[in-house]
MDAnalysis code that builds the backbone (N, CA, C; Angstrom):
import MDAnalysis as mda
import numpy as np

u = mda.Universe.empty(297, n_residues=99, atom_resindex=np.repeat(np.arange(99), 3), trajectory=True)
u.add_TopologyAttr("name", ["N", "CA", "C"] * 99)
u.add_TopologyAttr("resid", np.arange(1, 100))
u.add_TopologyAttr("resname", ["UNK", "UNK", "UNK", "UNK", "UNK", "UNK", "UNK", "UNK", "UNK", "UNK", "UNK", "UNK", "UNK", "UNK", "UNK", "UNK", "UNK", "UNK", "UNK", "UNK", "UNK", "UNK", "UNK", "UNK", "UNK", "UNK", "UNK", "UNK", "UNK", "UNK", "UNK", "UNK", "UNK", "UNK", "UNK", "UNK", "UNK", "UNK", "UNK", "UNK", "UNK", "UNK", "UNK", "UNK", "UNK", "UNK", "UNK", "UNK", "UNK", "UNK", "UNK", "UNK", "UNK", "UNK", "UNK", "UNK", "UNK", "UNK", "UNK", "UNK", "UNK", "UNK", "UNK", "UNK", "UNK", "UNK", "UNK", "UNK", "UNK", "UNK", "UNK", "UNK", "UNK", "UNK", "UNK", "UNK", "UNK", "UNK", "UNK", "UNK", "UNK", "UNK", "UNK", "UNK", "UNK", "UNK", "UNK", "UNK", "UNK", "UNK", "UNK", "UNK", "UNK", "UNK", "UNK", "UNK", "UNK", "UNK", "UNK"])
u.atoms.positions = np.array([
    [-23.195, 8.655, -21.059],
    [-23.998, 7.990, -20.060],
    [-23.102, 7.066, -19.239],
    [-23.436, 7.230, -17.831],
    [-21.932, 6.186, -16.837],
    [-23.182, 5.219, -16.945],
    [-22.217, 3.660, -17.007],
    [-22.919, 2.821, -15.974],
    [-22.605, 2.535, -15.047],
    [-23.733, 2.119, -14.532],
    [-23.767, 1.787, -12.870],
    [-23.068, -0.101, -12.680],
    [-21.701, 0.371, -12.077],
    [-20.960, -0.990, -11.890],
    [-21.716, -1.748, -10.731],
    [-21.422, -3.054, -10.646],
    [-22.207, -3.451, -9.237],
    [-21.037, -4.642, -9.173],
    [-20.885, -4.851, -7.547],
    [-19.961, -5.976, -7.132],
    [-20.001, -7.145, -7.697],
    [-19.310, -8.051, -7.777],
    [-18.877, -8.900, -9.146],
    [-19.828, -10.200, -7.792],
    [-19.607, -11.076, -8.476],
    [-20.717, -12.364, -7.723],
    [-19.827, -13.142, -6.304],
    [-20.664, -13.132, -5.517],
    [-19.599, -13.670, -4.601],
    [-18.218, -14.773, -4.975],
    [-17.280, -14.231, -3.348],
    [-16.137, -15.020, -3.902],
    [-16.559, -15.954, -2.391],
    [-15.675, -17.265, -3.025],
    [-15.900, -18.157, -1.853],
    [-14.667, -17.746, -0.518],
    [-15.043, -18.271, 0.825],
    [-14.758, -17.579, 1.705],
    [-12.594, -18.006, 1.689],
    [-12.685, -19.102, 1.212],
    [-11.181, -19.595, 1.247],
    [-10.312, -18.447, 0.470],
    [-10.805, -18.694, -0.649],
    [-10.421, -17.532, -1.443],
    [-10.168, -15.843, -0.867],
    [-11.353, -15.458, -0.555],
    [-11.048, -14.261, 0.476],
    [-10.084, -14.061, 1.383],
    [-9.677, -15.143, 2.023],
    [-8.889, -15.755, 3.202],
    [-7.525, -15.747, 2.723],
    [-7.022, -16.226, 1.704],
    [-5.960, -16.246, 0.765],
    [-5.436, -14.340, 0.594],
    [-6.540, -13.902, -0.373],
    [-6.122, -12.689, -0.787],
    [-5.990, -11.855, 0.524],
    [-6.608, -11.693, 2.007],
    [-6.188, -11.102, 2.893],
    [-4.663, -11.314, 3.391],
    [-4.757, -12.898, 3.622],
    [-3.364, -13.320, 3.777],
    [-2.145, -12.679, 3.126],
    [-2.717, -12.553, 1.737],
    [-1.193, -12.029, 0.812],
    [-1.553, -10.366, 0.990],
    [-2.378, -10.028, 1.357],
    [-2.064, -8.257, 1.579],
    [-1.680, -8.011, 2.891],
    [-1.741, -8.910, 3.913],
    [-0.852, -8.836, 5.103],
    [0.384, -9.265, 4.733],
    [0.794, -10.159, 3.792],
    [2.097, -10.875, 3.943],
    [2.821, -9.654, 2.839],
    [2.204, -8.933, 2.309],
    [2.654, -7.839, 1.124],
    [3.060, -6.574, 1.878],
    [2.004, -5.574, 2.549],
    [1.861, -4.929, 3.677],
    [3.328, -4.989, 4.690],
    [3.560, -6.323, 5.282],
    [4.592, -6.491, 6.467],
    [5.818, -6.467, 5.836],
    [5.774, -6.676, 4.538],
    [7.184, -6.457, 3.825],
    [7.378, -5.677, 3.700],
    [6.560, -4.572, 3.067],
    [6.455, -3.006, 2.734],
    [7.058, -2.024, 4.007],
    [6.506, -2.709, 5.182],
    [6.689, -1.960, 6.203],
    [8.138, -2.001, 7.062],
    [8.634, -3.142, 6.644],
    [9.789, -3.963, 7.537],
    [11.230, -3.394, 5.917],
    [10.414, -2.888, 5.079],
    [11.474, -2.186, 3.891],
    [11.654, -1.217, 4.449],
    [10.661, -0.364, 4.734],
    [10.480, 0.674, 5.179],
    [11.152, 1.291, 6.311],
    [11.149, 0.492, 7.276],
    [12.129, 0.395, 8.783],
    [13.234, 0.309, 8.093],
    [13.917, -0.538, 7.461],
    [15.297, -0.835, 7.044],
    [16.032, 0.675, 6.328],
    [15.195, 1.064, 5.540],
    [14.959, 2.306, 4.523],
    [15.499, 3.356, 5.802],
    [15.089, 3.339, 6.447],
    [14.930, 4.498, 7.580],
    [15.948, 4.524, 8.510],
    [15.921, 3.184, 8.597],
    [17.627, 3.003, 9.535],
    [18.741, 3.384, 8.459],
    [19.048, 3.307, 7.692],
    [19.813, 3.859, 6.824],
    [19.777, 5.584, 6.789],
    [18.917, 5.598, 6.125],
    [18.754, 7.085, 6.393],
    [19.458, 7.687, 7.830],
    [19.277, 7.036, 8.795],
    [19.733, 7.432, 9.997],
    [20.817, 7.305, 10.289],
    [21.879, 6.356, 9.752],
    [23.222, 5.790, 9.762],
    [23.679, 6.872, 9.051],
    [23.053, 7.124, 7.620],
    [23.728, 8.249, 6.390],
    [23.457, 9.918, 7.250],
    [22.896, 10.031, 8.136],
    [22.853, 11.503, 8.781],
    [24.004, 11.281, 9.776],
    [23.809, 10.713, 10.313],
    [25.001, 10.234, 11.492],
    [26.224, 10.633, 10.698],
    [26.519, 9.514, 9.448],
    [27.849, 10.226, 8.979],
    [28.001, 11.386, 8.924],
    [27.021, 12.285, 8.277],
    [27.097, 13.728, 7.587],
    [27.104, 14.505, 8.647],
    [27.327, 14.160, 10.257],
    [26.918, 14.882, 11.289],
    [26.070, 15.857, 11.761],
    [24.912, 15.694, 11.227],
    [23.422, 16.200, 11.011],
    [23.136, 16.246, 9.958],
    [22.421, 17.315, 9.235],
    [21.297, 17.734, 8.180],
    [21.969, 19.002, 7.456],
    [23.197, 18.364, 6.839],
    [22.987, 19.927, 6.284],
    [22.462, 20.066, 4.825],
    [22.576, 21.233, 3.899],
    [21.847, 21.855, 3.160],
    [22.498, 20.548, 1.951],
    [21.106, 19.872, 1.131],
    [21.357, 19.014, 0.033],
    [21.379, 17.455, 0.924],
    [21.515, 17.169, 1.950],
    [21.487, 16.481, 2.512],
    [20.211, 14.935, 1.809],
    [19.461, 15.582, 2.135],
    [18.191, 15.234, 1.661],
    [18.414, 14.554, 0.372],
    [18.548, 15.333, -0.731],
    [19.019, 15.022, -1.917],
    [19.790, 13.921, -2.616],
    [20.791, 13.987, -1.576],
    [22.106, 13.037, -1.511],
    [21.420, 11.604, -1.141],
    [20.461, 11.945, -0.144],
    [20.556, 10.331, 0.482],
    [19.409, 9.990, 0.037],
    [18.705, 10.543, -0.701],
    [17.649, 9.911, -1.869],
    [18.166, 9.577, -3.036],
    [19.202, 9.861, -3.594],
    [20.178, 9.559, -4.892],
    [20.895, 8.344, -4.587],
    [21.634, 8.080, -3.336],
    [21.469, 6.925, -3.050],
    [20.923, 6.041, -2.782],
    [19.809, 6.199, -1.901],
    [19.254, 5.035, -2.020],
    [17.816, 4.563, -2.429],
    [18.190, 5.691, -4.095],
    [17.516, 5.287, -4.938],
    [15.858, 5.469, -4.945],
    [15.577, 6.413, -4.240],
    [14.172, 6.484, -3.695],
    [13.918, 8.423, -4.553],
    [12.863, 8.442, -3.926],
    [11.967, 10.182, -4.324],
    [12.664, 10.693, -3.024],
    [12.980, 12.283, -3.447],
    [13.374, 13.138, -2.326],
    [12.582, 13.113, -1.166],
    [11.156, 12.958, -1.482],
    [9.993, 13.207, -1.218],
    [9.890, 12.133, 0.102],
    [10.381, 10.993, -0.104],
    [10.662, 9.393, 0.751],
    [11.094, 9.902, 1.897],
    [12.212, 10.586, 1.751],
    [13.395, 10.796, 3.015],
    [12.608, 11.746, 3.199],
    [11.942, 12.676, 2.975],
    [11.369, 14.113, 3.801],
    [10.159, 13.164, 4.783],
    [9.359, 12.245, 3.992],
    [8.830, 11.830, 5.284],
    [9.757, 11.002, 6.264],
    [10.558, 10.214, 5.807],
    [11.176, 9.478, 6.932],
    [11.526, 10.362, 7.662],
    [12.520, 11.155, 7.409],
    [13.180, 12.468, 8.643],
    [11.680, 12.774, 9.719],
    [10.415, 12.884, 8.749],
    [9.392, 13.425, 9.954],
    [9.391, 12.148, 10.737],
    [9.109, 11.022, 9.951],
    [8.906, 9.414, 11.196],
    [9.692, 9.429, 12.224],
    [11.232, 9.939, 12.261],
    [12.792, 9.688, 12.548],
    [12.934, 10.766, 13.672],
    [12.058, 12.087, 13.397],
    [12.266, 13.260, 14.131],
    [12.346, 13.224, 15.648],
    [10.881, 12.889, 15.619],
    [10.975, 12.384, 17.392],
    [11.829, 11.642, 18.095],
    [12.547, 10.725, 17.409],
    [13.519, 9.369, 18.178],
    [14.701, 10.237, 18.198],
    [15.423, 11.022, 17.488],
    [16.926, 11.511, 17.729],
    [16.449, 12.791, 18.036],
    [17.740, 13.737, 18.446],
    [17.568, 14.961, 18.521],
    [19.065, 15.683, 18.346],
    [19.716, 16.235, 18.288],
    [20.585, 16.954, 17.591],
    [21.846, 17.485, 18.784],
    [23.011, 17.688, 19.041],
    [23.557, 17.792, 19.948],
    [23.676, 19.400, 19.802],
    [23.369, 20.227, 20.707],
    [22.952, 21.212, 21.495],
    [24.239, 21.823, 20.335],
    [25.571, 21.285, 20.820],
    [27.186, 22.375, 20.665],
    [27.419, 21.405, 19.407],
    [27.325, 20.418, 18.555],
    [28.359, 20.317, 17.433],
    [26.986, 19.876, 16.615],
    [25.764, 19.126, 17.079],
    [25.020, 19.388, 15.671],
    [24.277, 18.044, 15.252],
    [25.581, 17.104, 16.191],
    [25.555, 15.605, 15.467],
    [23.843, 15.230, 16.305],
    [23.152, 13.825, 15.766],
    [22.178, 13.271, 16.217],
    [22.893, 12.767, 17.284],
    [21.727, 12.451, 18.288],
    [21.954, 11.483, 19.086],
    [20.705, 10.619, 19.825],
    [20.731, 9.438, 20.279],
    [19.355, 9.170, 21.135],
    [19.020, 10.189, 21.602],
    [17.778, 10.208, 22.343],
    [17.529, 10.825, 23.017],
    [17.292, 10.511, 24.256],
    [17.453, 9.378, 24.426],
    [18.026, 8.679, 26.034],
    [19.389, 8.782, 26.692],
    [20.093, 9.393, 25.947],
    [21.563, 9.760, 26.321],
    [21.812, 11.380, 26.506],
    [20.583, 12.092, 26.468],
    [20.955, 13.247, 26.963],
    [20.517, 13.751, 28.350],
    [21.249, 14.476, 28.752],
    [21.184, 14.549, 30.045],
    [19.784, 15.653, 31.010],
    [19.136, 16.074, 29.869],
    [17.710, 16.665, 30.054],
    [17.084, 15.981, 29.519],
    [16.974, 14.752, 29.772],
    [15.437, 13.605, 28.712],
    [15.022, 12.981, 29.961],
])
């Protein structure tokens, strides 16, 4: 037999105010890791002069994250660089001469 849970008794409004506060102030860290996380990632392709095969692998072993991390960052990352036509390497995509 489930029981039926019901919302716990009100909280006072300060309190509420607090715990939003710290899931924004938790949240903006998460996210500003996340950017940092990603610029890296982008520095570590740069070296490797694109994407090649294991790539992925490598720069999740370093920096210590799930393969899984860097496969989304590369999608976040995709749109901002794009790949040089003849050798491969990233580059803005404000520096090419069809953008």
């Amino acid at each position: 037999m489930t029981t039926i849970r019901h919302w716990s008794k009100p909280t006072a409004w300060e309190t509420v105010c607090r715990r939003a506060s710290a899931r924004r102030q938790l949240n903006a860290m998460k996210t500003f890791l996340a950017e940092l996380r990603r610029r890296q990632v982008l520095e570590r392709l740069i070296k490797l002069g694109g994407l090649p095969r294991g790539a992925q692998a490598a720069i999740a072993r370093q920096l210590g994250v799930h393969p899984s991390v860097i496969s989304k960052d590369l999608k976040r990352l995709w749109p901002l660089e794009k790949p040089c036509p003849t050798c491969g390497t990233f580059r803005p995509r404000r520096w090419g001469p069809d953008d």
